[in-house]
C-alpha positions in Angstrom: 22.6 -41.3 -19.5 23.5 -39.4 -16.0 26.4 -37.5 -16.6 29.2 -38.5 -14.7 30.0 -36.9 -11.4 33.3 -36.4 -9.4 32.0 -37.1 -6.2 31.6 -40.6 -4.6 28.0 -42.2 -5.8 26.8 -42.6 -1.8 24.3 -39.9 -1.9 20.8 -40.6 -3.3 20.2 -36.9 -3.9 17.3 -34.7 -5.0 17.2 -32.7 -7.8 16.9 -29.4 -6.5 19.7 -26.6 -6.1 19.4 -23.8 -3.7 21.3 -20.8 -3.7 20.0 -18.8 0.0 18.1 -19.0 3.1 15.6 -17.3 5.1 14.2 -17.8 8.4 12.3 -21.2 7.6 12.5 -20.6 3.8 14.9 -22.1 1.0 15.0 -20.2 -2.0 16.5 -22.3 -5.2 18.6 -21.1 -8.1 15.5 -20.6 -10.0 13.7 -18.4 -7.6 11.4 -21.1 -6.2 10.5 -20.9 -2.4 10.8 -24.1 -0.5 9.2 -24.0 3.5 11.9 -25.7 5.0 10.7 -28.5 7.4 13.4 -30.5 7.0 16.0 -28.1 8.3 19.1 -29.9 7.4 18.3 -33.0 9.4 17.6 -31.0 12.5 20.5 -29.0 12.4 19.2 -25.6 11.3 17.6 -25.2 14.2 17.4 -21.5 14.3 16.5 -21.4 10.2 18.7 -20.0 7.6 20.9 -17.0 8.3 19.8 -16.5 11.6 21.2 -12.7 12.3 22.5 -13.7 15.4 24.2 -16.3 14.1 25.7 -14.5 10.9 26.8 -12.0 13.0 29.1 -13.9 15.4 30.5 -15.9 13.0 31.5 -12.9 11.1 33.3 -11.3 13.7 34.9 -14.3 14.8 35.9 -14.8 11.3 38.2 -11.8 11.5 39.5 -12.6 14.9 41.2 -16.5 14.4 39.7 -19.4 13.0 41.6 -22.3 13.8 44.1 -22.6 16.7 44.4 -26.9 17.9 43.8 -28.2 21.3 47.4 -27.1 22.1 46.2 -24.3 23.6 43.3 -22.8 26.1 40.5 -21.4 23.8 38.1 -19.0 25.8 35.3 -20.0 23.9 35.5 -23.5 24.6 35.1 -22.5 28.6 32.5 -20.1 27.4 30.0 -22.8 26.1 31.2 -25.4 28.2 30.0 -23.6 31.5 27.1 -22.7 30.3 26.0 -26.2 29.1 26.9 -27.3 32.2 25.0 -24.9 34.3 22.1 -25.7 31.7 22.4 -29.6 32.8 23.3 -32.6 34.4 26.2 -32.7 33.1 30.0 -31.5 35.2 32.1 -31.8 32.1 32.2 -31.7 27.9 34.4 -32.7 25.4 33.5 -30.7 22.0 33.9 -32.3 18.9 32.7 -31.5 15.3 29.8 -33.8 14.3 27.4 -36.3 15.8 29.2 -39.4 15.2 32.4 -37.9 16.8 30.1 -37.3 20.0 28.8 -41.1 20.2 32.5 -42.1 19.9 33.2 -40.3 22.7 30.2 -41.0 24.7 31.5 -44.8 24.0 35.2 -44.4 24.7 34.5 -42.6 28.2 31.7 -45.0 29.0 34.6 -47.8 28.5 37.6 -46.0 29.9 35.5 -45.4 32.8 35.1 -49.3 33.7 39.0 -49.4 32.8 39.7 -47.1 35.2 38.3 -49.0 38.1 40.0 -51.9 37.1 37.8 -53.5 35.7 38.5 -53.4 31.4 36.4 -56.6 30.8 33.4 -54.1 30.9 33.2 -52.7 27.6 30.0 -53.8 26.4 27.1 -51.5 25.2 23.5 -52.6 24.8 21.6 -50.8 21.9 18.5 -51.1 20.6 17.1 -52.0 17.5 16.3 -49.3 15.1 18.4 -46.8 16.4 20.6 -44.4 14.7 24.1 -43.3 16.2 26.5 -42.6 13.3 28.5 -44.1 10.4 31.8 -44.6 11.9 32.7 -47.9 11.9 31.9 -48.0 16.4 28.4 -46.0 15.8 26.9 -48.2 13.1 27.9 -51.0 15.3 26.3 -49.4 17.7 23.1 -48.9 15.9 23.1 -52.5 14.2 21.2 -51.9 11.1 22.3 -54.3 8.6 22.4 -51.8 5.6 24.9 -49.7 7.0 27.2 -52.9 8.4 26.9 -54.4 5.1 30.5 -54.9 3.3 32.3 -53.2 5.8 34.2 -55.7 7.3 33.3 -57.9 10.7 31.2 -55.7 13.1 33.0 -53.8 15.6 32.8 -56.2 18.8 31.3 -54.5 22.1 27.6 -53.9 20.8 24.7 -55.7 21.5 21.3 -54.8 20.2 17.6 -55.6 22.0 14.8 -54.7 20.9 13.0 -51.5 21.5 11.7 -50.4 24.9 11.9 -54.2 25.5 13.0 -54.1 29.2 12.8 -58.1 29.8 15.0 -58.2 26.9 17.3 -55.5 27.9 17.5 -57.1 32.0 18.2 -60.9 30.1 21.5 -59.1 28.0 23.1 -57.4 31.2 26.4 -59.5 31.9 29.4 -59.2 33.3 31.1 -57.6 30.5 28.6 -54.7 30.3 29.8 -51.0 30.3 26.5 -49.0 29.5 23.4 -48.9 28.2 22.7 -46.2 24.9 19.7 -45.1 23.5 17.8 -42.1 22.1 14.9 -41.0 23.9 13.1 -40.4 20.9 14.8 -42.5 17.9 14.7 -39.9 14.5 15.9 -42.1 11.8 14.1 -45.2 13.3 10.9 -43.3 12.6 10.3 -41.1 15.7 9.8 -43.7 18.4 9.4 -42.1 21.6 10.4 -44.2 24.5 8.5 -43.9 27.3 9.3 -42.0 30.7 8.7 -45.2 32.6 11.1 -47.0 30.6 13.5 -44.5 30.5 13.0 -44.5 34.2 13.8 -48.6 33.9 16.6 -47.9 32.4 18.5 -45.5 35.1 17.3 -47.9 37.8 19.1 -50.7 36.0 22.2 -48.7 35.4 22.0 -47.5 39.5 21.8 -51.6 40.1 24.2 -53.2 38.1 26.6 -50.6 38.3 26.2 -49.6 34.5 26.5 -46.0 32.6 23.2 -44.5 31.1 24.2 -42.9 27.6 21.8 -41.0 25.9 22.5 -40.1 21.9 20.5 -36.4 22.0 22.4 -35.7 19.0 18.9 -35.3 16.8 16.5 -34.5 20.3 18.3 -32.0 21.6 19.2 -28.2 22.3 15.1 -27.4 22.4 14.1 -29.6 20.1 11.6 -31.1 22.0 10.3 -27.9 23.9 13.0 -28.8 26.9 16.9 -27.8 26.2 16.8 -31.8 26.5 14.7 -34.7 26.3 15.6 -36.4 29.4 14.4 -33.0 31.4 10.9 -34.4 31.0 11.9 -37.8 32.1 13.0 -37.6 35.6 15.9 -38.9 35.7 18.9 -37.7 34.1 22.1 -40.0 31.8 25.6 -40.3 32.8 26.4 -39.1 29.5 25.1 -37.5 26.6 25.9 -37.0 23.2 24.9 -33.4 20.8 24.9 -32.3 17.9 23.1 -31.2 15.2 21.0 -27.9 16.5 23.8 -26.7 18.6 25.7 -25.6 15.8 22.4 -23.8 14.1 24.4 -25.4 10.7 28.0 -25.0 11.8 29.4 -28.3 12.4 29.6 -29.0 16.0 29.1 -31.6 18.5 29.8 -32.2 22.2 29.7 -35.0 24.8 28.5 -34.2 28.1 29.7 -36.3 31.2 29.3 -36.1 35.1 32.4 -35.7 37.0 32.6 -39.3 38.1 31.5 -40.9 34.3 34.6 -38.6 32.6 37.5 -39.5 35.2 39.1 -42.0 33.4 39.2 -39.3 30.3 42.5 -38.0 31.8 45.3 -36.3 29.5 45.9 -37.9 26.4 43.0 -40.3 26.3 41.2 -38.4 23.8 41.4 -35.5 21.1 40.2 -33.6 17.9 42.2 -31.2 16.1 39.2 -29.3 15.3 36.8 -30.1 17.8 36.3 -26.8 19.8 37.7 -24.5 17.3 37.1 -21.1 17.8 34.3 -20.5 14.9 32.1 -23.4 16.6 32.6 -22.1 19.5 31.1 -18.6 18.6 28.6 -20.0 16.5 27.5 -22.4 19.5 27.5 -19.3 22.3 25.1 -17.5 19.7 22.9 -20.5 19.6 22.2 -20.8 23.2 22.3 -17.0 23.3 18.6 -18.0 21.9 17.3 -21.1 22.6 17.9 -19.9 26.5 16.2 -16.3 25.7 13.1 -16.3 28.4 10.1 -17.6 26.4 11.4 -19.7 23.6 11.2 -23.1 24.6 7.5 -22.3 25.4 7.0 -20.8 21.8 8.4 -24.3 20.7 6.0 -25.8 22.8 3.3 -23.5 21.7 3.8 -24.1 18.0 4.3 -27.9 18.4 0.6 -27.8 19.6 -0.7 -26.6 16.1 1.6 -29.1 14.4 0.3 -31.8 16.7 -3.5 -30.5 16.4 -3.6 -30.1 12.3 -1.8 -33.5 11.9 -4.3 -35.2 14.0 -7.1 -33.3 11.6 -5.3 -34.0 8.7 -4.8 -37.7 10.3 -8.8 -38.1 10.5 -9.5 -37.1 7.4 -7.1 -39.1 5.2 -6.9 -41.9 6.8 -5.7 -43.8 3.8 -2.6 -41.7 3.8 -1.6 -40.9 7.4 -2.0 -44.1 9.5 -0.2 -42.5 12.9 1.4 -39.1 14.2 4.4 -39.3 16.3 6.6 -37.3 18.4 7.2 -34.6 20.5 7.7 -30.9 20.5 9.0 -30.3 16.8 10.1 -33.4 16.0 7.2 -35.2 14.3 6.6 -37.7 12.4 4.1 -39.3 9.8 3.8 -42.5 10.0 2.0 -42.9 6.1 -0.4 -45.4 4.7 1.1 -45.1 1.1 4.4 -46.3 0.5 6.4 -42.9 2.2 8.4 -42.1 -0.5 5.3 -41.2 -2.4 4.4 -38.9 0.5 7.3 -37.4 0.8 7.3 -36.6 -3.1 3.9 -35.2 -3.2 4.6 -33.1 -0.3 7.9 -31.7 -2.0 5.6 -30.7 -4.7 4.0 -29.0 -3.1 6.9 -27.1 -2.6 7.5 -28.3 1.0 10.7 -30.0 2.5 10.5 -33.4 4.8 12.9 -36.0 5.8 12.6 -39.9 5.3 12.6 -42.1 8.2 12.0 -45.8 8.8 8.8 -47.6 9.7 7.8 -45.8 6.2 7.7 -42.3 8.9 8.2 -38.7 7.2 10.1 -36.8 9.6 8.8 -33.0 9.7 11.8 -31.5 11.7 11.1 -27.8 11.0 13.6 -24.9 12.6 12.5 -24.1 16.3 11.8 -20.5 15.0 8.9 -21.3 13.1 5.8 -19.7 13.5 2.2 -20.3 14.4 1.3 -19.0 10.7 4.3 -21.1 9.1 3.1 -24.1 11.0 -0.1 -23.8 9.6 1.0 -22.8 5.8 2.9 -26.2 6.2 0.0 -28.1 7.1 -1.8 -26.5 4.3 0.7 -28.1 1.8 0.5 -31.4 3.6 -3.4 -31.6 3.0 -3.2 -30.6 -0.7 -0.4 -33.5 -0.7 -2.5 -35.8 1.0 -5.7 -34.8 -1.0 -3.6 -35.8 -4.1 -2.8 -38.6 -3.1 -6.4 -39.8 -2.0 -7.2 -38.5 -5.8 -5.0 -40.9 -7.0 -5.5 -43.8 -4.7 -9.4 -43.8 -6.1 -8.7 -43.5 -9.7 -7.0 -46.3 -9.5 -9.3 -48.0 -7.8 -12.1 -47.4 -9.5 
């Protein structure tokens, strides 16, 4: 019988304890080494106990910690110009997690329509499969009935088409819609790109119907994808956007980025966090784009993506009865499997190697952007002894 825990039962968690971090390692209480290509969900994306990062939270550390939205905080202007000079973006609101971002993305998309007099625009169109948080807003948002299930009627406001299904999307425009959100590439959906033309649909809709563009780049984002974002490669550019995840490098810390004329209703009062922006984010943040926006390392992301993409596609020919489809971009891939996915994913954690569920029975490999040609290729290693074992298994039992 499990031994009873003090900690709510929500959590479905793996067995495995680790103690420290290196680069793209994870090292657990017993000594065992773990290549880490699951990176917290995306959010290591500088790998564990980056010396960049360890140093300026250390020295902010001594400095002041925590100091409200009562007063000016330098490194809040810090971060905030240079993510603006770095997009499309005019303003940013910083708050501490993903879902927080969305909920701001949401509440200045609506507030925007209320401030031209019109409130009875406060719908948002979704789209089926996506992820976007688990406040009560954001999982209305991303309408999956497991996470609405038993918590009360859905938030109204949300209305969910299917995926990169533009007659569907034109036939739910109305009168009350605000916006339209969506992830370029959807991560717990299963890594479903959408495509540049739609994306490009999408903008031209918003431009005709006098709609806001909301992207969620909260998993995509800051590099992940070789570009600081995802919609750099698109064309076109959102109204707003929400981050998360790899701007913090594993400090929690989120923002929502707005052009000037999408963030005017958000005047004084409107909105707040008592910790959003607090000064350790803030320094922790600065570091991070002190390296993702050194000369050189979005191409290395680029660079190593390729030997990702090129030994999945090998592995893909070869065992064909295990991976059915590769998907993604930059370093955030996914195996789509042929085998139920959860026996993937434990075969390749055998094999000493860490991977993140998705839907769609995917296997999200989100590994830290600092990886390595050679680390790329040890994980592929371990991905074809998985695979190989798994094939070994699949004919016993057929035979």
């Amino acid at each position: 019988m499990a031994e009873a825990t003090p900690l709510f039962d929500t959590y479905a968690r793996a067995p495995l304890r680790f103690e420290r971090g290196e680069g793209v390692w994870l090292i657990a209480e017993d000594g065992t080494r773990y290549l880490d290509f699951a990176a917290g969900v995306a959010v290591n994306s500088l790998g564990h106990a980056h010396p960049h990062l360890v140093s300026a939270l250390k020295d902010q550390a001594d400095k002041v910690w925590h100091l409200s939205n009562l007063y000016e905080v330098p490194g809040q202007e810090k971060l905030a110009a240079r993510m603006t000079e770095a997009t499309f973006a005019d303003k940013v609101f910083f708050t501490n997690s993903g879902a927080e971002a969305l909920e701001c993305a949401i509440k200045t998309a609506r507030r925007y329509h209320f401030a031209k007099g019109q409130p009875e625009k406060f719908h948002i169109i979704t789209f089926e499969g996506a992820f976007h948080g688990r406040t009560l807003a954001t999982i209305a948002a991303g309408g999956q009935a497991k996470y609405l299930e038993g918590f009360g009627p859905k938030a109204p406001g949300f209305y969910q088409v299917p995926f990169a299904d533009i007659a569907a999307l034109k036939e739910a425009i109305s009168e009350e819609t605000a916006a339209i959100l969506i992830e370029p590439i959807q991560g717990e959906g299963g890594i479903r790109v959408a495509s540049k033309e739609f994306l490009q649909e999408l903008r031209a809709l918003c431009d005709e119907y006098g709609l806001l563009l909301i992207f969620d780049e909260v998993q995509c984002g800051i590099g992940r994808t070789g570009k600081l974002f995802a919609y750099e490669a698109t064309g076109i550019a959102p109204d707003i956007m929400a981050v998360a995840k790899g701007i913090g490098g594993g400090f929690p810390l989120g923002a929502c980025l707005a052009t000037a004329e999408a963030a005017a209703g958000m005047v004084a009062g409107t909105h707040g966090s008592t910790y959003g922006g607090n000064p350790l984010a803030m320094a922790v943040g600065n570091a991070v784009l002190d390296v993702v926006l050194e000369e050189g390392f979005l191409e290395h992301v680029s660079d190593v993506s390729l030997v990702f993409r090129q030994g999945l596609a090998s592995l893909q020919d070869r065992f064909p009865d295990v991976i059915e489809e590769v998907r993604g971009e930059g370093l955030m891939l996914g195996i789509k499997a042929k085998v139920p996915s959860a026996d993937l994913l434990k075969a390749i954690r055998a094999e000493k190697l860490l991977a993140v569920p998705a839907g769609e029975n995917v296997i999200r490999l989100l590994p830290p952007l600092i990886t390595t040609a050679a680390e790329a290729r040890e994980g592929l290693a371990r991905i074809e002894r998985a695979a190989e074992q798994l094939t070994s298994v699949k004919h016993k039992a057929s035979a």
